[in-house]
N, C-alpha and C positions, 0 to 999 in steps of 0.2 A: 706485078706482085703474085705472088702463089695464090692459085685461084681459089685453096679452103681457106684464105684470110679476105673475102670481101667486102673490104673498106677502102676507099678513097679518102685520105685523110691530107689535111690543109695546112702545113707545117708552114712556120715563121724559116727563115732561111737558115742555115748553115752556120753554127757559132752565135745563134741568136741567144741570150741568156732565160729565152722562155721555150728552147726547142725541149726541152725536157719534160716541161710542166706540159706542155701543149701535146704531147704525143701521149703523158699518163693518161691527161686530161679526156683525148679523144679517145684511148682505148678504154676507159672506165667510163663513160657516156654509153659505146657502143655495145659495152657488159650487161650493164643496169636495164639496157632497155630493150637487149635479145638479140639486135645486130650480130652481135658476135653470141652464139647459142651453146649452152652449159655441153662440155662435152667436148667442145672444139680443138684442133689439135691447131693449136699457134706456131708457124713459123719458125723456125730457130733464132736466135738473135744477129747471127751473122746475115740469113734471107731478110729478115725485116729489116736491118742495117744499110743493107745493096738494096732493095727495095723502095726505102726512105729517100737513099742519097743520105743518112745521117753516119754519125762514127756510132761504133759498134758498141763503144761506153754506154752512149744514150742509152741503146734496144735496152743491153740488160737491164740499166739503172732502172728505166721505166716498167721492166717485167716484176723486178726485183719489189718496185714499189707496190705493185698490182699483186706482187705472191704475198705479202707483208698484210696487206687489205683485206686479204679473203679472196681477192677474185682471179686471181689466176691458183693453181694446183700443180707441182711437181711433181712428179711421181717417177722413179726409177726403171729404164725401159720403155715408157708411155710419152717420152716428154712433156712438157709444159699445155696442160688445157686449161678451156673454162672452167672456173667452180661453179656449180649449182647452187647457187643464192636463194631461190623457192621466194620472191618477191613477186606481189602481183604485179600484172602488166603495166609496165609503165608509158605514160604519155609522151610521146616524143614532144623532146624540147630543144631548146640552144642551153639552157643553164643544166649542170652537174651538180650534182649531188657533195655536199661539201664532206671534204677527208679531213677524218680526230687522227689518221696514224692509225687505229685498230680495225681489227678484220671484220666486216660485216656479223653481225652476230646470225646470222641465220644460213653461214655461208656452211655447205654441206661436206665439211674437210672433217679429218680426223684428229684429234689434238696431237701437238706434237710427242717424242715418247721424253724430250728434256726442252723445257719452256722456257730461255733464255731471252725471251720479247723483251721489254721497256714499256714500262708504266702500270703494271698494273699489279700491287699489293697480296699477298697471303690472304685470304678469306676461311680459309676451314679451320681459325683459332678465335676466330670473331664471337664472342658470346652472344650468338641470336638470341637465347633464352632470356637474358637481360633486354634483349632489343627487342625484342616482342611483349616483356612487359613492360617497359617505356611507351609503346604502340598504345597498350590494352589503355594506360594509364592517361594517353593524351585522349583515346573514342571514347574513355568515360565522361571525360572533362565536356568534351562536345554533344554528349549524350543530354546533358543537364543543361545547355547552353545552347542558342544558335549558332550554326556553323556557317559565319560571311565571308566577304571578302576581306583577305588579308591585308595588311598596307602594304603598299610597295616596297619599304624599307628594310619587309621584314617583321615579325612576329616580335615584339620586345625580350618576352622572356631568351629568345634565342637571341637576340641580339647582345644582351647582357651576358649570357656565357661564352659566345664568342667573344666579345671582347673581354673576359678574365681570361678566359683559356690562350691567349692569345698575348696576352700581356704577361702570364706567368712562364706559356712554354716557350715565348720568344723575343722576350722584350720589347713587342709592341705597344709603343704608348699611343693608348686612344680608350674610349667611352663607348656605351652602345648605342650611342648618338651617331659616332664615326662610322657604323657597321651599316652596310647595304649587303642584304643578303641576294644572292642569284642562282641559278640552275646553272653548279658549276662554276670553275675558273672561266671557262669559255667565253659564258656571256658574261661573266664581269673586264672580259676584254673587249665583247662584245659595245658594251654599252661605253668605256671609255675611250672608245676607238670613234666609235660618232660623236660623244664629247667634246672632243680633243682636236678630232682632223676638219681643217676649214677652209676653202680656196686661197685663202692668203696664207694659211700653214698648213702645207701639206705631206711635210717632211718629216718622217717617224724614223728614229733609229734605231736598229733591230740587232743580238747579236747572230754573228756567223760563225760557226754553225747556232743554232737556235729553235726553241719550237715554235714547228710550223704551224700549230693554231693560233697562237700568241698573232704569229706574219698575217695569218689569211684572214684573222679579223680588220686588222686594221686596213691589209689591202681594200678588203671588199668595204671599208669605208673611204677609198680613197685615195687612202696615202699615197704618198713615193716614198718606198722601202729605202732606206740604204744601212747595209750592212756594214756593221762594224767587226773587225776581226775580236778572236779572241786569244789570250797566251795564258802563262802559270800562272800572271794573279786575276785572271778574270777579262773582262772587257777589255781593252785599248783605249782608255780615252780621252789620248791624244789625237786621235783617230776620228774623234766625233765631226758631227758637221757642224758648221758655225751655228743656223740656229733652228733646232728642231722642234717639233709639237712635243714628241716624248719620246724618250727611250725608255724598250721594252728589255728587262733585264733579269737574268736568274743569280744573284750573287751570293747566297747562301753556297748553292750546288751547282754550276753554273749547266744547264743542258745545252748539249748530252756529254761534256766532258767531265762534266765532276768539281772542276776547281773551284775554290771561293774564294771571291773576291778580295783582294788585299784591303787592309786599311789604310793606303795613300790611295788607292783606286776608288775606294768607297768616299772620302774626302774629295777628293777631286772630281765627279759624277755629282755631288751636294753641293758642290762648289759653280759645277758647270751649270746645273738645274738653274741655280739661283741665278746667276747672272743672264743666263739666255731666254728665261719663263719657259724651259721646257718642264713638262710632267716628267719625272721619273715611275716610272711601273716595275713593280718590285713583283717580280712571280715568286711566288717561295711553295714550290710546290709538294718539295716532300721535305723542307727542312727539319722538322719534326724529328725527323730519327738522324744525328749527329753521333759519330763515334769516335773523334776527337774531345780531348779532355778541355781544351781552352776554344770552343768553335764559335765562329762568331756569331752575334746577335743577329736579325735583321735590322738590313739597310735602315728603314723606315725609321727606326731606332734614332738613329744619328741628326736627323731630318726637323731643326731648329726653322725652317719657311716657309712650309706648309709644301714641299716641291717634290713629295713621294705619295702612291696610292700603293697601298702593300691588295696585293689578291690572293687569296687562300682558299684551301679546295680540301673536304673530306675525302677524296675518291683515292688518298695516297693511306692518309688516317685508317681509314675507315673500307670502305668500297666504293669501287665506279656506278652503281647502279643508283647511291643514293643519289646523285645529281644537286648537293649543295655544296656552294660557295660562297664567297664573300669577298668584298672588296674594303679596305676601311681607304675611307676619302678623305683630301683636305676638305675643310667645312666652305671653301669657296665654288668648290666640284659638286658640293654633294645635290642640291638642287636640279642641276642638269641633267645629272644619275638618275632621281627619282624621275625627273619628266619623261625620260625615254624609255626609263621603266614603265612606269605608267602604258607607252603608248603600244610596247613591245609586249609584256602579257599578264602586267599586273602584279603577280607575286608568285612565291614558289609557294606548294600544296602547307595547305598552315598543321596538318596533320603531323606530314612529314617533319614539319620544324620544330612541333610543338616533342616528339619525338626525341630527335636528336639532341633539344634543350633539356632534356629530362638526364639522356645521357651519359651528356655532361657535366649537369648538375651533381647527381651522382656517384661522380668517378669512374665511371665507368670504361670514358674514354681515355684518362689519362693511366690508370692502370694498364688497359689495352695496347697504350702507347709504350708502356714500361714493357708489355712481355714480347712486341714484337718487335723491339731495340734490340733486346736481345739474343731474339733468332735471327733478323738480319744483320747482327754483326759476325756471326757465327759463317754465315752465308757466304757471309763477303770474308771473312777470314777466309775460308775453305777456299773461295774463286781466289783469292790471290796464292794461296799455295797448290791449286794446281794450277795454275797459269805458272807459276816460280817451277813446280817438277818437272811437268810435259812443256811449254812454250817459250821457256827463257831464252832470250836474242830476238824472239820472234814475232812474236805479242807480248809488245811489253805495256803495263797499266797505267794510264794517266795517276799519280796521286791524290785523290781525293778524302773525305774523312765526315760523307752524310749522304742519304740520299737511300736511292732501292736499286743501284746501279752502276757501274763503274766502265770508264771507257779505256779501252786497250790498243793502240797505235800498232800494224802490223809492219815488221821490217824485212818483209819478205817482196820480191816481185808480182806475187799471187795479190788480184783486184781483190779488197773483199766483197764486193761483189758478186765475186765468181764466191770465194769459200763459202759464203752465206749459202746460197743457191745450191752448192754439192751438200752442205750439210743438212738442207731442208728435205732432201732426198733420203737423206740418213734419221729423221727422225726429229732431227736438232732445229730448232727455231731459236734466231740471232740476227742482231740485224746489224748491216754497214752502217761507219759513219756517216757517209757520203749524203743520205739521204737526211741527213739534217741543215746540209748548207746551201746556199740558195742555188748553187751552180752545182746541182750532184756530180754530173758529169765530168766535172774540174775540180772537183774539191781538192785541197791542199794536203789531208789527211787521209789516208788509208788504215780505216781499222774497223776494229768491231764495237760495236756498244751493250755490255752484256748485263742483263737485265739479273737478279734473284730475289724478287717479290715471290716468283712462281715454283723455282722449280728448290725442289728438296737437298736438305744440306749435303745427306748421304748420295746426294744422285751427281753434284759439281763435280767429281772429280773424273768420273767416268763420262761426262757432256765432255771436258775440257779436252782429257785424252784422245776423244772420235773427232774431237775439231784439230787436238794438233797431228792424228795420223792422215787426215784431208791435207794439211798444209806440206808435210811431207811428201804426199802423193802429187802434190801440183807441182813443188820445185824442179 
């Protein structure tokens, strides 16, 4: 191997369906914890390729996922180095540091100059001033009171407006009986993934492509993945396996392709649940914002057996920073929930929830919801008419109608892989599909997944153009 990448690294063999994860794996291990030192000039993909013994897919896929994270840096002329993470020393280990998808926040890169990423919402329309006196409004309440510990289940008051809010913006039926609140969708995948997965049922159905924190909980409780494809109405589920613990599922929006789930596909998933006692896990992560006039309810909706946990997350609403979620449980689940709650950390901060209940209470939040409906449809208008001006034949858009994001299929010979990576050069941050399905390397789909939480209505159509004068320059 080139003697400025000094690592010995331990690869599954050739075609193995973890050589991917195993080589991110090892180069963000040896990131984290200095092996590889901020600064470092990495290899080219084709050297670490010949170096590996792996295909050349891999390298990039794997640098691609590391430029995504924060820890690697492209730079024009410089090639591909270390980013400067400014994290203290770490202890060397065998276990990694687990990947959400976003860039270490301390990672010393410059923003991009058009922020096409995936997942993360408009925050400079947020009425902090509202949200800071909901704050002031719960430190008086606690001023006059002692401040305990919270129940595991959740703060009541916040539980009772999630469950309105929830019942009126998405036709969820349930009580704030139903409602487990968590830090995050995460751990409420967290907690239903050790629920759920048992050495006699170890079988979780996942879709593919899908999100990878949704997979890497349940992995790390065990499971055996098996991926189910996905088409125009959502899941495949014909496709499933005979008899699963749960499948994990986006049917509202489905990630990261957009489509929603038909209603014979939704029926049929209700159907399958029932007969085989799997859980159905409903992510509904940014259903919230719909721009479809007829779009459909959530799943959980439909759900006469008790055989769906819907999981919901402010950080699409609201912000990533607050760190609250929520799971509504059937009432034969919800028990198990609390216990592992209990034993994992108790409750989320009763400030924070007393907070966000206030919020809500309010209106706060559902006005909120109303003004940023209407900047992200504006958004996603704008993405698809310069994808329709500059990329027609080229990148063309999955159909979708909710979400902070839309996926575009490229019908060019250019990896997007490769396009992502020249455009990250350029300023442009955008990410492949590829990295959504379990076998990056082989994914079935070539395309981009273009996010407009972040980046400005006036700025789409000038991002789109520098992406389709890249895709010219590659054919």
């Amino acid at each position: 191997m080139d003697p400025l990448f000094p690592l010995e690294l331990s690869l599954p063999g050739r075609g193995s369906r973890e050589l991917l994860r195993s080589l991110h794996r090892h180069l963000r291990t040896a990131i984290v914890e200095g092996r590889l030192r901020a600064g470092l000039r990495m290899p080219s993909t084709r050297v670490l390729a010949q170096s590996l013994g792996v295909s050349r897919n891999t390298a990039v896929a794997a640098y691609d996922l590391l430029l995504s994270e924060g820890y690697l840096q492209a730079r024009r002329g410089s090639g591909t180095r270390v980013a400067q993470l400014n994290l203290p020393p770490a202890r060397h280990s065998a276990r990694t540091p687990a990947s959400r998808g976003a860039p270490p926040a301390q990672a010393a890169e410059a923003p991009p100059r058009h922020d096409l990423r995936v997942g993360t919402p408009e925050q400079s329309m947020l009425r902090f001033d509202l949200w800071r006196r909901c704050a002031s409004q719960a430190l008086r309440a606690y001023a006059r009171a002692p401040l305990g510990y919270a129940p595991p289940e959740g703060q009541p008051r916040l539980r009772e407006a999630i469950a309105r809010h929830v019942s009126f913006a998405r036709a969820v039926a349930c009580s704030a009986d139903d409602v487990i609140v968590t830090h995050g969708a995460q751990q409420a995948f967290d907690l239903l993934a050790r629920a759920l997965v048992a050495p006699a049922r170890r079988v979780v159905a996942v879709e593919d492509p899908g999100y990878p924190g949704a997979r890497e909980a349940f992995a790390a409780a065990g499971a055996r993945l098996v991926g189910v494809p996905v088409d125009a109405q959502g899941l495949i589920t014909d496709a499933l396996p005979p008899r699963a613990a749960a499948v994990v599922v986006t049917p509202s929006h489905q990630f990261p392709l957009g489509v929603p789930m038909s209603a014979a596909r939704r029926a049929a998933l209700i159907d399958y649940a029932r007969k085989s006692g799997a859980l159905v896990v409903e992510d509904d992560y940014d259903g919230e914002f719909r721009f479809a006039e007829h779009a459909f309810d959530a799943l959980q909706t439909l759900d006469r057996f008790e055989r769906v946990a819907y999981v919901g997350t402010f950080s699409k609403s609201l912000f990533p920073g607050l760190r609250i979620g929520y799971v509504v449980a059937p009432p034969w689940l919800r028990d198990a929930l609390l216990d592992l709650r209990r034993i994992s950390d108790s409750h989320v901060n009763p400030i924070q929830q007393d907070t966000l209940a206030a919020f809500i209470e309010q209106g706060h939040l559902a006005r909120h919801i109303r003004r940023m409906q209407a900047v992200y449809a504006r958004r996603r208008e704008a993405l698809m008419h310069a994808l329709h001006a500059h990329c027609a034949g080229a990148l063309v858009p999955v159909p979708n109608a909710a979400g902070l994001h839309l996926a575009a299929a490229l019908d060019i010979s250019i990896p997007a892989s490769v396009l992502t990576r020249r455009a990250a050069l350029r300023g442009i941050a955008v990410e492949p599909l590829a990295r959504y399905f379990a076998q990056a390397d082989a994914a079935p789909l070539n395309g981009l997944a273009l996010g407009y939480g972040l980046i400005d209505e006036n700025d789409i159509d000038t991002a789109v153009r520098e992406i389709a004068q890249l895709m010219r320059a590659s054919i």
